[in-house]
PAZAPA-4460 file (N, C-alpha, C; in steps of 0.05 Angstrom, whole numbers, plus 32768, in hexadecimal, padded with zeros to 4 digits):
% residues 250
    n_x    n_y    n_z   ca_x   ca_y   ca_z    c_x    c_y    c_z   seq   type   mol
   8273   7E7F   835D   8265   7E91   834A   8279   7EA4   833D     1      X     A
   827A   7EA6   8328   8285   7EBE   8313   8284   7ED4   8319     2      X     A
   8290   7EEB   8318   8285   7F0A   8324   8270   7F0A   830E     3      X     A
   8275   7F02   82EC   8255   7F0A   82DA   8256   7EF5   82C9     4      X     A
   8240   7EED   82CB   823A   7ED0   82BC   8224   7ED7   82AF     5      X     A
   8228   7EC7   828A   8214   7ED1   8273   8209   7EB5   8275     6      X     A
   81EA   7EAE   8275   81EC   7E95   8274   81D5   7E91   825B     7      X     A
   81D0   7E8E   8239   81BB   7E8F   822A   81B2   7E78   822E     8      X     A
   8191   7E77   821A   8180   7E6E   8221   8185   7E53   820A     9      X     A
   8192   7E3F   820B   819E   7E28   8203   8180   7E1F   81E5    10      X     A
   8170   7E22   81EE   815A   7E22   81DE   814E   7E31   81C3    11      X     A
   816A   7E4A   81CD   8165   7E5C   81B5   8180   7E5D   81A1    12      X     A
   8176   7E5A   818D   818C   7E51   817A   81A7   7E65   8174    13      X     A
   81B6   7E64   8171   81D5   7E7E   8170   81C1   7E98   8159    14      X     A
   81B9   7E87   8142   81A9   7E9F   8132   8193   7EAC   813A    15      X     A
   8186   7E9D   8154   8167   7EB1   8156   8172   7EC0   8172    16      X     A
   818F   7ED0   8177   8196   7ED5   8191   81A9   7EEE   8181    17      X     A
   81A1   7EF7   8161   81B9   7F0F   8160   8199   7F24   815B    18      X     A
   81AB   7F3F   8150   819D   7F53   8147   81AA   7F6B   8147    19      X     A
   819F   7F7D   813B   81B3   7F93   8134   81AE   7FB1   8144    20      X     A
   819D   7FA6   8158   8196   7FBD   8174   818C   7FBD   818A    21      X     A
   8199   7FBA   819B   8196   7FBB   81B3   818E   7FD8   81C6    22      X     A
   8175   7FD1   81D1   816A   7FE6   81E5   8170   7FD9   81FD    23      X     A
   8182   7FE7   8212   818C   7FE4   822B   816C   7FF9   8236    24      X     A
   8169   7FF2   824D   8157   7FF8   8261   8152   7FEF   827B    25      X     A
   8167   7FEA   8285   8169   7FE2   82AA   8161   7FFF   82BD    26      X     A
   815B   7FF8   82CF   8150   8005   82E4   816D   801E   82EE    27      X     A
   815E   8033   82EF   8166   804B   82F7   814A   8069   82FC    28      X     A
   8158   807B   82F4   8143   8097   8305   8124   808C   82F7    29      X     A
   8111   808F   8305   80F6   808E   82FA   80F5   8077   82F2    30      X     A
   8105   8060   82E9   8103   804A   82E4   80FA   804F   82C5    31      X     A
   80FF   8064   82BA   80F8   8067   82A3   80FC   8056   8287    32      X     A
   8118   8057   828E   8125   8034   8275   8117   801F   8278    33      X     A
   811B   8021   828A   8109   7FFF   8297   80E9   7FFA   828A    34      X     A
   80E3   8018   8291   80C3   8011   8284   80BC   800F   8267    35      X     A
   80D8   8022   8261   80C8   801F   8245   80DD   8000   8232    36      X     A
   80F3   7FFF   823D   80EF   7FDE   8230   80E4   7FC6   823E    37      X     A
   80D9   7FCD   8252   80C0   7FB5   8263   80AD   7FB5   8251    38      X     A
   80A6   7FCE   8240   8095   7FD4   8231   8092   7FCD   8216    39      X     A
   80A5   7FD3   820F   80AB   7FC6   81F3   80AE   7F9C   81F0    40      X     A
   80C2   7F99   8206   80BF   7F79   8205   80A0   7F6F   81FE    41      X     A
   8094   7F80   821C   8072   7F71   821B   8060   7F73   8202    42      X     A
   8065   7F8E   81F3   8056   7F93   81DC   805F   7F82   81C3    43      X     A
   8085   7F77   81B9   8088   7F75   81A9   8091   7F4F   81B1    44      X     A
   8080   7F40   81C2   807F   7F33   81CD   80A2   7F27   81C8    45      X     A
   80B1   7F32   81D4   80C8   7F27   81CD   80D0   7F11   81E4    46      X     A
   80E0   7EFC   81E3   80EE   7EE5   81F8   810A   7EF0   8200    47      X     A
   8106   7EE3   8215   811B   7EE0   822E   8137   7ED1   8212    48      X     A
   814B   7EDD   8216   8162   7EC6   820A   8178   7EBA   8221    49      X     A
   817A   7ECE   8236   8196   7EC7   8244   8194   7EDD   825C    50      X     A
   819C   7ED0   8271   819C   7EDC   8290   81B9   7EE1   8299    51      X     A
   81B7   7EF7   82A0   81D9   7F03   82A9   81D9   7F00   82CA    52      X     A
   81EA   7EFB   82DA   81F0   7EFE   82F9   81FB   7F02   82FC    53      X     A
   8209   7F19   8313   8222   7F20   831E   8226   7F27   833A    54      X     A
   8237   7F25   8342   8240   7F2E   8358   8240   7F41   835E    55      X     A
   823F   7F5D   8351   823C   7F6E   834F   821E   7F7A   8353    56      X     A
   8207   7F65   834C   81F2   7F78   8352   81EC   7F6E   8375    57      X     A
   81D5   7F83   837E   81D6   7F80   8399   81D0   7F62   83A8    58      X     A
   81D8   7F63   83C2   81E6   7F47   83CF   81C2   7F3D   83D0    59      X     A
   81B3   7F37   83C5   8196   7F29   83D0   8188   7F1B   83BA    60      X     A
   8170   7F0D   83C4   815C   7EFC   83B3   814F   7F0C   83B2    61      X     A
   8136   7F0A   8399   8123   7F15   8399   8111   7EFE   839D    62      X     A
   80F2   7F01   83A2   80DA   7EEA   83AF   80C3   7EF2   839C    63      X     A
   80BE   7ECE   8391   80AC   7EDD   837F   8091   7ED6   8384    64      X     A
   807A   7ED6   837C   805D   7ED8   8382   8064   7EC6   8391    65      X     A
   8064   7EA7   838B   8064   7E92   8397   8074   7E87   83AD    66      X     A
   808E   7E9E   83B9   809C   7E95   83CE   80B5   7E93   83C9    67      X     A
   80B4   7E8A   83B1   80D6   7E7F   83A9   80E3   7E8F   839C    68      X     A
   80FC   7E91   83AA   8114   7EA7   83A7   811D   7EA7   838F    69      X     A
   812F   7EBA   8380   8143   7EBA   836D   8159   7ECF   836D    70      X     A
   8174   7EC2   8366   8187   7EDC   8364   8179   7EF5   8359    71      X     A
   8189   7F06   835C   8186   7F1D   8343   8190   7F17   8329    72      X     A
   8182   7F1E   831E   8190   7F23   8301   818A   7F36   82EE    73      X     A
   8198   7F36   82D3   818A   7F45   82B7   8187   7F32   82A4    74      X     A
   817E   7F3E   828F   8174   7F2F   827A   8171   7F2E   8263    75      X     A
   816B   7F2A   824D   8172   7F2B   8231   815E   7F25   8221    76      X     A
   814B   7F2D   8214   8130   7F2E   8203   8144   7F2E   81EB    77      X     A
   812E   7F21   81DB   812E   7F24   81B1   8114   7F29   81AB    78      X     A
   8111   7F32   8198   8102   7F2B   8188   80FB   7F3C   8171    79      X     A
   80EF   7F2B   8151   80FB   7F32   813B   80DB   7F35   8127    80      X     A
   80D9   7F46   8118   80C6   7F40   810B   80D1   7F51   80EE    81      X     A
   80B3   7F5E   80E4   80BC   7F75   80C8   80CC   7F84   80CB    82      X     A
   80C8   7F90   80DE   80E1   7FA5   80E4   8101   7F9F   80EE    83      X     A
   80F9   7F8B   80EC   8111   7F85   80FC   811A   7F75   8114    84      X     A
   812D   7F66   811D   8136   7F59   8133   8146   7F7C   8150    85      X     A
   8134   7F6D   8166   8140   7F7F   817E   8149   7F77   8194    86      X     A
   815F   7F7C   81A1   8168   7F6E   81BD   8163   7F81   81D1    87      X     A
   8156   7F79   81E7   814A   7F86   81FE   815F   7F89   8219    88      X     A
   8168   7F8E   8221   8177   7F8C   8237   816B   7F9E   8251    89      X     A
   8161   7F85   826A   8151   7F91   8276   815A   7F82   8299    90      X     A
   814F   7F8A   82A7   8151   7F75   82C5   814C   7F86   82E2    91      X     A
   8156   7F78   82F7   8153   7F80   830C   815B   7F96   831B    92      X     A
   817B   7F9D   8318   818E   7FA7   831C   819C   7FBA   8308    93      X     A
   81AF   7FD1   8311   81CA   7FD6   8309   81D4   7FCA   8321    94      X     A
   81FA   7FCD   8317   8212   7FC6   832E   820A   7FD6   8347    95      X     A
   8213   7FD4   835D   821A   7FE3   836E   822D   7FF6   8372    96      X     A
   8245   7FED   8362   8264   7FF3   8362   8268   8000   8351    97      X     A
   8276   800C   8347   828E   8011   832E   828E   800B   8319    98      X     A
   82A8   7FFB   8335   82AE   7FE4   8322   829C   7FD1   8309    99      X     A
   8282   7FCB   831D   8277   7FBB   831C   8261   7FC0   82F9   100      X     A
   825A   7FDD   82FF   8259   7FF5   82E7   825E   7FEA   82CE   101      X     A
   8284   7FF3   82D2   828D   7FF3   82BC   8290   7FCE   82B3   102      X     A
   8297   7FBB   82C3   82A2   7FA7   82B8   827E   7F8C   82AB   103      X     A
   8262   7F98   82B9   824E   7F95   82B4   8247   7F9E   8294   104      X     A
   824B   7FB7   828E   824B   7FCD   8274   825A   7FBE   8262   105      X     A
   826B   7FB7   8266   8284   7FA7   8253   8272   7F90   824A   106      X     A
   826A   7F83   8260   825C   7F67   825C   8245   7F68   8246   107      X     A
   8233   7F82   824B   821B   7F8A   8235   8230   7F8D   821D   108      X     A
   8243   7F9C   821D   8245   7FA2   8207   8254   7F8E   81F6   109      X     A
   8263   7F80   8201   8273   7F69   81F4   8257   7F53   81E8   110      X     A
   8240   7F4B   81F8   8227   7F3C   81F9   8222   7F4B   81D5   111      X     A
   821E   7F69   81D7   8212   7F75   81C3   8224   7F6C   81A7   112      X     A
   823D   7F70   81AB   824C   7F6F   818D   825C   7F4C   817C   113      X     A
   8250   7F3D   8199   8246   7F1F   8197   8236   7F1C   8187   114      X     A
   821C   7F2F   818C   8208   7F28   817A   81FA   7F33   8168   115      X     A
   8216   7F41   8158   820A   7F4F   813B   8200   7F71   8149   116      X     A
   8203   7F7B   815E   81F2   7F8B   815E   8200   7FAB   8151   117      X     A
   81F5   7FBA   8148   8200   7FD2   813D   81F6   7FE5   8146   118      X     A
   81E0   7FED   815B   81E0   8000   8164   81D4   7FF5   817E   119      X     A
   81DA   8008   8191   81CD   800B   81AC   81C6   8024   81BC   120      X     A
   81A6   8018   81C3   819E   8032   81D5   8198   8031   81EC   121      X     A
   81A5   8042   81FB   8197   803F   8212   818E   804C   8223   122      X     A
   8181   8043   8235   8160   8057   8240   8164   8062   825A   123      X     A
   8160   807A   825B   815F   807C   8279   814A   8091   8287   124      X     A
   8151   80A4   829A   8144   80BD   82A3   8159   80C9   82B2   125      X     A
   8151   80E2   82AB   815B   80FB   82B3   8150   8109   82C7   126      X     A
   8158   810B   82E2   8150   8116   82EF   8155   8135   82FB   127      X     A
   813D   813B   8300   813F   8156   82F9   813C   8165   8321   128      X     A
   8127   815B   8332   8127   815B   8342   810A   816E   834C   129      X     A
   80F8   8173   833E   80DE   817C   833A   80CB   8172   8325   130      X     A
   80B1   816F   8325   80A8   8169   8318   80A3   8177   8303   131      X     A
   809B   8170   82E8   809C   817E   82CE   8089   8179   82B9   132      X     A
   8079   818B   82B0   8063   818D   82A0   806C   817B   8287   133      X     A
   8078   8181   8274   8080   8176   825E   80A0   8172   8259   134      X     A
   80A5   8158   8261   80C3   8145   8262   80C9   8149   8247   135      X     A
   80E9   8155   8244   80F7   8147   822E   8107   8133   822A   136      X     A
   810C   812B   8212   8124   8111   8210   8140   8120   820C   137      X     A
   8149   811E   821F   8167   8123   821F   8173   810C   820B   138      X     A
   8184   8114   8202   8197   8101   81F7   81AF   8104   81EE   139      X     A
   81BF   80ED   81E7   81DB   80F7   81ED   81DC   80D6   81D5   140      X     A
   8200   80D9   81C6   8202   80CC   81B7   8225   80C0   81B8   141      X     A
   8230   80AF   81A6   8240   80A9   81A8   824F   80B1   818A   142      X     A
   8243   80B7   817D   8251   80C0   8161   823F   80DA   8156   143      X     A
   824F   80EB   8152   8241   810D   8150   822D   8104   8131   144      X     A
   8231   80E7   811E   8226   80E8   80FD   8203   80DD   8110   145      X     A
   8205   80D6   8127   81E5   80CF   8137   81D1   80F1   8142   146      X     A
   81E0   8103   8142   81D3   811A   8149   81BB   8124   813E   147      X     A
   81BE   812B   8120   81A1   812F   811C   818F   811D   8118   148      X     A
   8196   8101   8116   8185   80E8   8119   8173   80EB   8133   149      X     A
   817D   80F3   813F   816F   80EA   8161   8165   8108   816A   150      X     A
   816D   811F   8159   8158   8138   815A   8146   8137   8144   151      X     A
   8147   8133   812C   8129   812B   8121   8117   8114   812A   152      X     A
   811F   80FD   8139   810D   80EF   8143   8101   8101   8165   153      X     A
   810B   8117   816D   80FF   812C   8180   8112   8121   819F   154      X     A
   8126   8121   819E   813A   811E   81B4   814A   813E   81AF   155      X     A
   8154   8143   81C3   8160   8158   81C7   817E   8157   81D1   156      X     A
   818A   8163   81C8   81AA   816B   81D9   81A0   8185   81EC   157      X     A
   81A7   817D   8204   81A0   8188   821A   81C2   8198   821B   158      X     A
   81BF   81AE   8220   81D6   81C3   8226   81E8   81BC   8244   159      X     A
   81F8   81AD   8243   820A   81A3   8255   81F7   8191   8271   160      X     A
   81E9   818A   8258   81CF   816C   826B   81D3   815B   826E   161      X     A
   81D2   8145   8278   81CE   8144   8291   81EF   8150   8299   162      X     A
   81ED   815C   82AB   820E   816D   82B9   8221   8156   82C3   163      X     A
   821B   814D   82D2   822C   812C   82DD   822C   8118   82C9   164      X     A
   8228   811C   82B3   8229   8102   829F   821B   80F0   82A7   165      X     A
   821C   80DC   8299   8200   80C5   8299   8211   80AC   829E   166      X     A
   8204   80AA   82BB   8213   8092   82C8   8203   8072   82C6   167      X     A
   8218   8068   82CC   820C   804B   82CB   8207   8040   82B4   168      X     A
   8207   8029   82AA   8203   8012   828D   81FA   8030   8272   169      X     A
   81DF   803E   827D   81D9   804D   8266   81EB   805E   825A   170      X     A
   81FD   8060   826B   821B   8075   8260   822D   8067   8252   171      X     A
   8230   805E   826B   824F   803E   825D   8241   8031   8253   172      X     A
   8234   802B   8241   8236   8013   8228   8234   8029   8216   173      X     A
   822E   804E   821A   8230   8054   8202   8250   805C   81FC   174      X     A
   8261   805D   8210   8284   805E   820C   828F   804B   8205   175      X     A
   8287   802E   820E   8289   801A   820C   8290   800E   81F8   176      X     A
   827B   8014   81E0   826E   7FFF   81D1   827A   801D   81B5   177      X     A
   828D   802F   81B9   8292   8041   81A6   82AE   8031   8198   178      X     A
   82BE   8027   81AB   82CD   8017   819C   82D0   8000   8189   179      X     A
   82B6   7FEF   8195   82B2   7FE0   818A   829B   7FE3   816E   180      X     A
   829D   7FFF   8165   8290   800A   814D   8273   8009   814C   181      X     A
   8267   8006   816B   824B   8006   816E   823F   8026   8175   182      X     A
   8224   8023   8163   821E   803F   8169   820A   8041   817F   183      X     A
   8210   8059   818E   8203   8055   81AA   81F0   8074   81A8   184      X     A
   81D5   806D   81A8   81CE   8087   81BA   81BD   8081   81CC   185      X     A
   81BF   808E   81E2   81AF   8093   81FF   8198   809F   81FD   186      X     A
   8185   80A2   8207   8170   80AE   820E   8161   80B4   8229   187      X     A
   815F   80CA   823A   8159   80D1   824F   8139   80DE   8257   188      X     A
   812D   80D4   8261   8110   80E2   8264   8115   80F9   827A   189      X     A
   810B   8104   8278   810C   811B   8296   80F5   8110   82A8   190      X     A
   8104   8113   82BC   80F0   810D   82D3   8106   8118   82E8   191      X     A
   80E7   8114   82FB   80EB   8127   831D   8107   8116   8326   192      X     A
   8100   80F3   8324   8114   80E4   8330   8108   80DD   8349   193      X     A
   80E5   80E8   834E   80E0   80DF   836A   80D6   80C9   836D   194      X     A
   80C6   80CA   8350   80A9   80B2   8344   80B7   809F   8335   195      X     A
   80B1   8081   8326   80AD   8072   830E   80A0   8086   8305   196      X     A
   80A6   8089   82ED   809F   8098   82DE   8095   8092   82BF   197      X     A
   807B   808D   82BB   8075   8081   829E   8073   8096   8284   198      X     A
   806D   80B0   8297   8067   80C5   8287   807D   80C6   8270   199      X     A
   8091   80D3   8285   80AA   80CB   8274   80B5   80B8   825F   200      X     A
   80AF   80A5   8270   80B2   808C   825C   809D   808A   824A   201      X     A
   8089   8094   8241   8081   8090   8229   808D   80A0   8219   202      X     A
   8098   80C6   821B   809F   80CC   820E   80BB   80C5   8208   203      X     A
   80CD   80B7   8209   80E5   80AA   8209   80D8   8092   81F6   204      X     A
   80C4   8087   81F7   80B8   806E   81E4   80B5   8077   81C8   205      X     A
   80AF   8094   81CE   80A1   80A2   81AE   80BC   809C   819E   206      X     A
   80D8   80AA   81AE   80F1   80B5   81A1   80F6   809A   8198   207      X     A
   80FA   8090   81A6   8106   8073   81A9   80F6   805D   818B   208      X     A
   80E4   8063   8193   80D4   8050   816E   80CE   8064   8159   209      X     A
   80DC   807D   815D   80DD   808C   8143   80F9   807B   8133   210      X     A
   8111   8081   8149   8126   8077   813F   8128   805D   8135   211      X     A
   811B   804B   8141   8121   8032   8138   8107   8025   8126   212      X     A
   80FD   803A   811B   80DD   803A   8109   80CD   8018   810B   213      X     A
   80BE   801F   8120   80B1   8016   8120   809C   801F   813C   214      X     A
   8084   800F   813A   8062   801E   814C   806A   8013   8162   215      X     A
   8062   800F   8175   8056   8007   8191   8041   8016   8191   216      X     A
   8030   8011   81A6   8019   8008   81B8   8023   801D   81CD   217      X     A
   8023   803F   81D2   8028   803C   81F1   8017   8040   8203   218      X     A
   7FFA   8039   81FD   7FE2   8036   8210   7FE7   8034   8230   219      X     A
   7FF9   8021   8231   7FF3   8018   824D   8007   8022   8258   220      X     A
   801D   8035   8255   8033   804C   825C   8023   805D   825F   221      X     A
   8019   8068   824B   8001   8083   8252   7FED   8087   8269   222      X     A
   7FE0   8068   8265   7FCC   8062   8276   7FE2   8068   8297   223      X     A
   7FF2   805D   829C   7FFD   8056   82AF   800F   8076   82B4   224      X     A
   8016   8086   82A6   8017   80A1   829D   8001   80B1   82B6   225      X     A
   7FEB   80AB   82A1   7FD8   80B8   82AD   7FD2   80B8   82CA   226      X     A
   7FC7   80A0   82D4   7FCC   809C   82F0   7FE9   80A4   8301   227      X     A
   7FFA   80A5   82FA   800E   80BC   8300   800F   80D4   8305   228      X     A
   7FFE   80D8   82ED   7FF5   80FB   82F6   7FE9   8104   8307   229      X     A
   7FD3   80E9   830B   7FBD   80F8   8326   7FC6   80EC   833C   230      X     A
   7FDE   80E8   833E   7FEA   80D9   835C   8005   80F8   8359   231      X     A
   800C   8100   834C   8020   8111   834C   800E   8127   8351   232      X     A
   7FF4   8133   834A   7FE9   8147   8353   7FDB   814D   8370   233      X     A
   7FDE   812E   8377   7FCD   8129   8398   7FEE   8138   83A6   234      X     A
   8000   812E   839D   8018   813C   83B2   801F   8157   83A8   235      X     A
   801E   8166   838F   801D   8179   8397   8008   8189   83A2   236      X     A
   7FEF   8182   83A3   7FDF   818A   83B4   7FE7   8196   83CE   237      X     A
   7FE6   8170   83D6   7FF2   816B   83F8   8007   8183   83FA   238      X     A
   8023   8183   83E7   8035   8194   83F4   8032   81BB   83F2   239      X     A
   8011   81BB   83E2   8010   81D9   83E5   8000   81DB   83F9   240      X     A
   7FF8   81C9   8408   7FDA   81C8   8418   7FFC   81CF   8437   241      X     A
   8009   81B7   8439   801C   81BA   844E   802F   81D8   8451   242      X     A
   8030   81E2   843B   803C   81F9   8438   802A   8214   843E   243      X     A
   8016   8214   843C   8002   8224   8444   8000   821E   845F   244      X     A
   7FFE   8203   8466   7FF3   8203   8487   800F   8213   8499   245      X     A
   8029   8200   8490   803F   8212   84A1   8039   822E   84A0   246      X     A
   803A   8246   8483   803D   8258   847D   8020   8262   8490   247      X     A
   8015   825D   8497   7FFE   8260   84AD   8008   8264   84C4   248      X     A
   8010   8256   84CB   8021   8256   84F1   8032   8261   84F0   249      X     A
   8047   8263   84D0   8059   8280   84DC   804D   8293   84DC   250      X     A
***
């Protein structure tokens, strides 16, 4: 096996496999990226083009309804209409490693300027480490002429935000992909970092299809939002109900 192997979907022709933007969204805090291009694929019924594997993501199968195993992997969505052609980049995993990080990042981004693409965004969450009434979109960019683009669509420059920099694929493909004259901006939902988090991820959906003008649907983010809320209010309940009982016995 290859440490990262691109393998497309032979079925889809070299022309119905470019486009000029790519939304990265792999799994990290809140799972927030994840949801909202899980979200977008489903709404903008886009196809599978090509499956990535590496050595780098963690050593196991996953089992699916029916029993039968599969590596890990990521994955690669299209799909094109009035507004435009979009590439989805989504899957199971980040690296474990570094290494694995940086030479994975390379792979998206080299994949991206293969195929026509001219800008990339990518999704994540920001964790904050408490829960929070009304989340902003942090965001961060790769060329200062993207700044007020991504504050009139209602993203914010957060004052030395996130403090550790933005690790993993959603960082590096936006360093990445600067040489190779692609424009990169990131986008961060705030969240606790304890939950999946949809809340967040819808408002990261708003920013996110201001910039690239066009609607979605985020009904079933919201909906799924909502039920969030009343599972996040049962624990803080629980934890003022436990804090009272100790503060009792002392």
């Amino acid at each position: 096996m290859e440490d990262i192997t691109v393998v497309f979907d032979e079925a889809v022709a070299p022309e119905d496999r470019t486009a000029p933007v790519l939304i990265e969204g792999l799994p990290g805090i809140g799972h927030v990226g994840k949801l909202v291009a899980e979200h977008m694929i489903q709404e903008l019924g886009a196809v599978k083009i090509a499956e990535i594997h590496s050595i780098y993501f963690p050593p196991q199968v996953l089992i699916g309804e029916n029993g039968v195993v599969r590596l890990c992997n990521n994955e690669l969505y299209r799909c094109s209409g009035e507004k435009g052609a979009f590439l989805f980049l989504i899957g199971d995993f980040q690296s474990t490693s570094n290494e694995g990080h940086y030479l994975l990042s390379q792979v998206y981004v080299d994949i991206a300027h293969k195929l026509g693409v001219k800008r990339i965004y990518t999704i994540g969450g920001y964790g904050v480490g408490h829960f929070i009434e009304t989340p902003r979109v942090i965001t961060a960019v790769n060329k200062e002429s993207l700044s007020q683009l991504v504050i009139e669509a209602g993203g914010v420059f957060g004052d030395g935000e996130p403090g550790g920099g933005i690790i993993g694929a959603a960082g590096l493909m936006l360093g990445l992909s600067a040489p190779l004259e692609i424009e990169g901006i990131c986008l961060m939902g705030e969240t606790s970092g304890y939950l999946v988090d949809p809340k967040s991820a819808a408002l990261v959906l708003e920013v996110l299809t201001r910039l690239i003008g066009i609607s979605i649907d985020p009904a079933n983010l919201k909906e799924r939002a909502g039920e969030m809320e009343v599972a996040v209010q049962r624990l803080l309940e629980q934890e003022k109900k436990s804090e009272e009982e100790l503060s009792y016995i002392g």
